[in-house]
Each structure stands twice: as structure tokens, then as C-alpha cells.
N, CA, C and O of each residue as an XYZ file, in Angstrom:
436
protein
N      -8.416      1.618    -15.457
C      -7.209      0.807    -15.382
C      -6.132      1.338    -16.331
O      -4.985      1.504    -15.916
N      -6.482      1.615    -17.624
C      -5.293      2.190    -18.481
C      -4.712      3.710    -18.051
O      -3.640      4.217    -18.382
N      -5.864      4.313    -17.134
C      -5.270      5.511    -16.741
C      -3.780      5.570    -15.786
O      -2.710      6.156    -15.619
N      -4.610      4.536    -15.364
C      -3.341      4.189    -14.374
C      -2.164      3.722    -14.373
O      -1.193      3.951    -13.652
N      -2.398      2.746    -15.626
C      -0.995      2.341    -16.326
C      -0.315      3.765    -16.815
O       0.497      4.372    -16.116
N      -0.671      4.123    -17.854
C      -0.386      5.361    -18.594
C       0.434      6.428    -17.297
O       1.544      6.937    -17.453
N      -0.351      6.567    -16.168
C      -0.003      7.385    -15.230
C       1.464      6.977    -14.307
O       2.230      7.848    -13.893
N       1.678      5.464    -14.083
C       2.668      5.043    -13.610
C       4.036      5.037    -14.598
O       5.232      5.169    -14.338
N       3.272      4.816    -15.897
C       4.277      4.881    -16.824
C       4.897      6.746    -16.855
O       6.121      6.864    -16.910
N       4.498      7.376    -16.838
C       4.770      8.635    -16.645
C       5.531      8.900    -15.772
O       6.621      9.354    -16.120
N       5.262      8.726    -14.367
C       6.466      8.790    -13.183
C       7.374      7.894    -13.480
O       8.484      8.379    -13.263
N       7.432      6.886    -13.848
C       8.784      6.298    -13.933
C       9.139      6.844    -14.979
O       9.933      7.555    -14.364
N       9.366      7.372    -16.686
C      10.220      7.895    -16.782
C      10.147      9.273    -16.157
O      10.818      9.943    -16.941
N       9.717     10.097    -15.188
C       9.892     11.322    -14.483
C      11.049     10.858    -13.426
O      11.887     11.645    -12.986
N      10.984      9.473    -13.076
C      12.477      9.442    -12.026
C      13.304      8.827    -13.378
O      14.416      9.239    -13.048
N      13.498      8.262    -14.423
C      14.970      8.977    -15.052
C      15.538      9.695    -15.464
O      16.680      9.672    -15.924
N      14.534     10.752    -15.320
C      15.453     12.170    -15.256
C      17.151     12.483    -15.506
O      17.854     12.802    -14.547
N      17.472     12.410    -16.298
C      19.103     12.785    -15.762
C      19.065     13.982    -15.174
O      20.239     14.346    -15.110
N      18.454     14.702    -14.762
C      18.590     16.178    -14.079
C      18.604     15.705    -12.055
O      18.887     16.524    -11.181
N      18.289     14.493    -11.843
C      17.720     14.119    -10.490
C      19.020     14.139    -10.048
O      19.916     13.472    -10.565
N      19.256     15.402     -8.449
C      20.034     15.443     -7.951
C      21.124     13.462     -7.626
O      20.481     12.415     -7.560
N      22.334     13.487     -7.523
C      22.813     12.459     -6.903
C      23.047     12.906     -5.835
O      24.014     13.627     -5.590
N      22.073     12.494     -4.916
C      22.186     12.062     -3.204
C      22.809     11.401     -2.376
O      22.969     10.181     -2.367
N      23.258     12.314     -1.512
C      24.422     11.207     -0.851
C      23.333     10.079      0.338
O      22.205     10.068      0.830
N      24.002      9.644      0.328
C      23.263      8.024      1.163
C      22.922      8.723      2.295
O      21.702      8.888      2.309
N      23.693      9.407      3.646
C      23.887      9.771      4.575
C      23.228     10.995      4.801
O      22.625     11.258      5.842
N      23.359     11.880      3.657
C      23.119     13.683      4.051
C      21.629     13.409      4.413
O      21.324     14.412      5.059
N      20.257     12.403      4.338
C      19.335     13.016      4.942
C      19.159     12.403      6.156
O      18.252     12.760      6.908
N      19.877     11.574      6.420
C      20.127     10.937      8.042
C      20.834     11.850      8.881
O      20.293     12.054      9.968
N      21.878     12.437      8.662
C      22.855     12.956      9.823
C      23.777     13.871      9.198
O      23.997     13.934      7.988
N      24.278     14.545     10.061
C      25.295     15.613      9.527
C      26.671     14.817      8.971
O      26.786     13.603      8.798
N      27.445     15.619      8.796
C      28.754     14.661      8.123
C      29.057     14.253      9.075
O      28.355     14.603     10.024
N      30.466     13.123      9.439
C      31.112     12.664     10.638
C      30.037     11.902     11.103
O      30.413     11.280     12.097
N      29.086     11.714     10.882
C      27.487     10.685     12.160
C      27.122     11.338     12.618
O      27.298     12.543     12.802
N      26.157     10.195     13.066
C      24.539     10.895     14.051
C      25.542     11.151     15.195
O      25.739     12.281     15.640
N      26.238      9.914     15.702
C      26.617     10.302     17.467
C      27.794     11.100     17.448
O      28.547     11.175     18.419
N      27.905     11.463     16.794
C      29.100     12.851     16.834
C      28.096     14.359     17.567
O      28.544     15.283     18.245
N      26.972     14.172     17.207
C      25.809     15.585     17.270
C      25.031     14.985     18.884
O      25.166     13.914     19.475
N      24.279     16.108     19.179
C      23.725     16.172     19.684
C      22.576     15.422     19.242
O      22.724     15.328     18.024
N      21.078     14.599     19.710
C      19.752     14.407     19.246
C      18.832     15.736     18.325
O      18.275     15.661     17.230
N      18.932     16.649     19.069
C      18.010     17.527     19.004
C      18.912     18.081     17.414
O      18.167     18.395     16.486
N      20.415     18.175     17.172
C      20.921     18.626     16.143
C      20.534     17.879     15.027
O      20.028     18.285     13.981
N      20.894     16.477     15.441
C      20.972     15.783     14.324
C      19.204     15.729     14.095
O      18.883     15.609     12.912
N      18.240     15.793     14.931
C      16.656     16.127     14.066
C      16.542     17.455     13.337
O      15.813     17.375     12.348
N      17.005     18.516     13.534
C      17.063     19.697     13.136
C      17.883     19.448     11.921
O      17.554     20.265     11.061
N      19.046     18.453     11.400
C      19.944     18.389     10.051
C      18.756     17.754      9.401
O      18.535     17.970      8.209
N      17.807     16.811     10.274
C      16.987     16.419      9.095
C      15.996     16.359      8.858
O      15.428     15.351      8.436
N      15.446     17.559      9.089
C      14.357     18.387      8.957
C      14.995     19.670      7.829
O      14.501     20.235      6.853
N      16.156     19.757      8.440
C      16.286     21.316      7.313
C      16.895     20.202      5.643
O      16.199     20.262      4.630
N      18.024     19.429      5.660
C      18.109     18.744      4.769
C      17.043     18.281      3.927
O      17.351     18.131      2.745
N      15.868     18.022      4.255
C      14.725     17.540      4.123
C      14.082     18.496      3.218
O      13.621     18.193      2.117
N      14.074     19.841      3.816
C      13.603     20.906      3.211
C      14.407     21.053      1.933
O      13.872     20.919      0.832
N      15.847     21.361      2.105
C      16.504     21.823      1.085
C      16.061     20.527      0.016
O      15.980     21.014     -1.112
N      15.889     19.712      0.000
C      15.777     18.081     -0.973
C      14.642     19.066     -1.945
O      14.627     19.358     -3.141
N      13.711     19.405     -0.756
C      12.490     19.888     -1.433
C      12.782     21.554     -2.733
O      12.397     21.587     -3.902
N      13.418     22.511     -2.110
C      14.213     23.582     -2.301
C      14.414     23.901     -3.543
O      13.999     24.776     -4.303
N      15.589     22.463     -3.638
C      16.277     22.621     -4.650
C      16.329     21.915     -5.951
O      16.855     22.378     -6.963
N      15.686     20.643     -5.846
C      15.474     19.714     -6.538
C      14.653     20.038     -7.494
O      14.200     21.180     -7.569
N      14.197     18.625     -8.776
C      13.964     18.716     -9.727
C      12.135     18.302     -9.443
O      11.636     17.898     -8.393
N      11.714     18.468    -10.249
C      10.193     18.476     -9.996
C       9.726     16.703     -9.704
O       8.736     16.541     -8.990
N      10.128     15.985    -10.016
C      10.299     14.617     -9.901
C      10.168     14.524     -8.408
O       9.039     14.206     -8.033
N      11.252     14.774     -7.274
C      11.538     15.248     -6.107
C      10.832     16.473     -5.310
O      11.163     16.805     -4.172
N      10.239     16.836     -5.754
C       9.450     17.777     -5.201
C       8.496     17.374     -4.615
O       8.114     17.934     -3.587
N       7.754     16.088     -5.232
C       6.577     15.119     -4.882
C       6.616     14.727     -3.582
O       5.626     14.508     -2.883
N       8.382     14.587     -3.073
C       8.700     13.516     -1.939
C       9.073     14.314     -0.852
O       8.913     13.984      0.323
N       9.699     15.639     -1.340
C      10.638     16.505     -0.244
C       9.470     17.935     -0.464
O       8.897     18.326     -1.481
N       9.438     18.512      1.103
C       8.983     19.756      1.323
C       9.632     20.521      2.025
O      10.826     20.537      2.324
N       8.477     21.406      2.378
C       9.047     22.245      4.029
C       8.898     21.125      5.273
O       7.901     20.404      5.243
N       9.786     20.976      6.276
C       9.712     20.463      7.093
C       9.998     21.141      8.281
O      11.201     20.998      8.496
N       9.437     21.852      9.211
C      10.396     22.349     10.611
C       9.339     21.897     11.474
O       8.184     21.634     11.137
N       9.990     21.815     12.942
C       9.458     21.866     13.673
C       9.507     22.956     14.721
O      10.398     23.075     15.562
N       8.213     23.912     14.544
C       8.156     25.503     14.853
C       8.706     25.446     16.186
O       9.776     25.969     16.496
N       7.579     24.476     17.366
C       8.283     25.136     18.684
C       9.632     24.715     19.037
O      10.074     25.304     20.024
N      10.355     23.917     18.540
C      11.674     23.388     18.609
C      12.580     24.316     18.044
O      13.729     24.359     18.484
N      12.269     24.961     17.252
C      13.018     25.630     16.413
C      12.889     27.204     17.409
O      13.951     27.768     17.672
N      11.767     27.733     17.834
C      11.619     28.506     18.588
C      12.000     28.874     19.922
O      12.188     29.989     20.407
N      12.085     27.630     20.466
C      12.562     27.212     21.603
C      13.709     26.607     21.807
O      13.898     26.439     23.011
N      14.725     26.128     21.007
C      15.477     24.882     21.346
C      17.055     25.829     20.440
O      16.642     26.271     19.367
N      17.923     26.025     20.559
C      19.019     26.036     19.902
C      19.466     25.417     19.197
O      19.122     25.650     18.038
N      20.459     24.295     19.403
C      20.352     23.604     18.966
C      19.986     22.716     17.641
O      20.747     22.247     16.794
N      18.344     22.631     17.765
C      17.428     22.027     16.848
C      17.534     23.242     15.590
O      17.546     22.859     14.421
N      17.587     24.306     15.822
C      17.337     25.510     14.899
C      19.251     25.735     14.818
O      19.912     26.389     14.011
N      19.430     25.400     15.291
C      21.176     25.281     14.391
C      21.629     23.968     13.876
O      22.629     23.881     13.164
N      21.048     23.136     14.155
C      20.832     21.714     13.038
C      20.056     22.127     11.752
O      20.487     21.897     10.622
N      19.283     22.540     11.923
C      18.349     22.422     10.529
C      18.614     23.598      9.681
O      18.442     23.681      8.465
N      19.230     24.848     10.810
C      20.339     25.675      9.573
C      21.198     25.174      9.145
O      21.014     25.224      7.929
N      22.007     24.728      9.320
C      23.387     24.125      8.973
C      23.220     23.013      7.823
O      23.923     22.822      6.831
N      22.063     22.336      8.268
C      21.737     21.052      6.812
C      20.812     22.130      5.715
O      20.808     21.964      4.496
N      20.301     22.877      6.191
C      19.642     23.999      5.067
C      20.282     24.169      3.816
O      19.946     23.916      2.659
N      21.984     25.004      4.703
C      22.691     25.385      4.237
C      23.492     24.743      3.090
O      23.727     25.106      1.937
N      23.942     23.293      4.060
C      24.747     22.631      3.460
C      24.236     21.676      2.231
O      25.044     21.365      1.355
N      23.033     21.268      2.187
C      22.201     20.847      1.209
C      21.478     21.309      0.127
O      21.120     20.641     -0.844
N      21.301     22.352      0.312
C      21.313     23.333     -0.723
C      22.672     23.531     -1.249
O      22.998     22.949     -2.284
N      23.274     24.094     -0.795
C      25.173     24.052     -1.447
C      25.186     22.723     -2.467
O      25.102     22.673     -3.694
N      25.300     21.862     -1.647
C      25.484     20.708     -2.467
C      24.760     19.967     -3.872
O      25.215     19.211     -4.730
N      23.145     20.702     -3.604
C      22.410     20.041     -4.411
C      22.893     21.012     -6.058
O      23.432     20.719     -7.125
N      22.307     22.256     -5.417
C      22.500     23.123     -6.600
C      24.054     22.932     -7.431
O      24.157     22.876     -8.656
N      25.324     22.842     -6.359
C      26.608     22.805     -7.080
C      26.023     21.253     -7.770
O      26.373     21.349     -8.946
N      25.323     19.910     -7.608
C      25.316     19.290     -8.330
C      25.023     19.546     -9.914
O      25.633     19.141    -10.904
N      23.641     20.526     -9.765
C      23.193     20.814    -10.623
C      23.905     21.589    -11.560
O      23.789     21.232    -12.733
N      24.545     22.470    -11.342
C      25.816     23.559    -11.908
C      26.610     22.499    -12.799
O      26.768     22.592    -14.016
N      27.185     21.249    -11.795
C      27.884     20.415    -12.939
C      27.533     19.841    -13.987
O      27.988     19.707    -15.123
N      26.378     19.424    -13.252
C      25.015     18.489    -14.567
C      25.470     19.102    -15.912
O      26.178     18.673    -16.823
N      24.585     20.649    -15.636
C      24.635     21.240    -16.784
C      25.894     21.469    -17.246
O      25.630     21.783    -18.407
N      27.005     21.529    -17.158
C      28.254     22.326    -17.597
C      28.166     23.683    -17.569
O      28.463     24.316    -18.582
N      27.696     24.406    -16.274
C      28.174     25.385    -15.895
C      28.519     25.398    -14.140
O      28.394     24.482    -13.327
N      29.025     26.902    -13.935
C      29.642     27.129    -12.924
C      28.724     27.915    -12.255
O      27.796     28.442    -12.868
N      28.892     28.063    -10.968
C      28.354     29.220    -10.137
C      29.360     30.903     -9.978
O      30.543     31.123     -9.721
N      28.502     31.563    -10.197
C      29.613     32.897    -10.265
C      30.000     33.136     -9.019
O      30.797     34.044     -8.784
């Protein structure tokens, strides 16, 4: 029983982190503009690759929650789905790391 206390007490301060990306509400639901702006198959592919990048880029806290996520034959097969989940790859990573750049008080070269 005390392990367990001791152990919960540990993750919670591991999520106050001040290093823990600030997440936008939306970026792991849908691309910018909404879901019904996209296609289905895009907007699963933004959040699957978003998903990934969470995992990517983040702080070890977040690592627990976010991984690799694709879905191979979709991605193999489907356009679309594999230009959704590039595009949130892309764009979520961009975003997370420039968070991080500010955190610290530096810049990206």
C-alpha cells in the first residue's frame, strides 16, 4: 500500500512539470479550421500522426500517454490518410518543440 502511495505521489509531481508541452485543446482532434473542413480518412490520419508527434516530442511525463501510432495499410493504401498524418506529424512537432524553444529562452537556428 505505501508503495503505491509513494508511486502516485511521484507521477503527480511528474505532471507538474513546467517543461509539459501547452497543448492546444483541438490539435489532437482535427486539423486547424475543423474536422468537417477535411476529409474522414484526413482528419484520422491528423490524428494518428499528431498523436505520434505528442509522443516525439514531448517530455517524459507524456511519453507514458503518446506513441507511435499509424495505421500501416491505410497509410499504404489510402492518400489521403498518409497526407493527414504527415501534415499533423509535421505540424505538431513544429509546434511542440517551438513550445519548448520558448520554455527554455532559446530560439531555433
Amino acid at each position: 500500500m505505501r508503495k503505491i502511495v509513494v508511486l502516485t505521489m511521484l507521477i503527480l509531481l511528474g505532471a507538474c512539470d513546467k517543461n509539459v508541452p501547452a497543448w492546444r485543446s483541438w490539435m489532437f482532434d482535427h486539423p486547424p479550421g475543423g474536422a468537417g473542413k477535411y476529409p474522414p480518412m484526413y482528419t484520422k490520419g491528423w490524428q494518428d500522426g499528431c498523436y505520434t508527434a505528442g509522443g516525439a516530442t514531448a517530455n517524459q511525463a507524456y511519453k507514458f500517454k503518446f506513441g507511435y501510432r499509424q495505421d500501416e495499410e491505410l497509410a499504404n493504401n489510402d492518400n489521403t490518410y498518409r497526407k493527414g498524418w504527415d501534415d499533423a506529424y509535421l505540424y505538431c512537432t513544429s509546434y511542440l518543440l517551438q513550445h519548448n524553444f520558448d520554455w527554455y529562452g532559446k530560439r531555433p537556428i
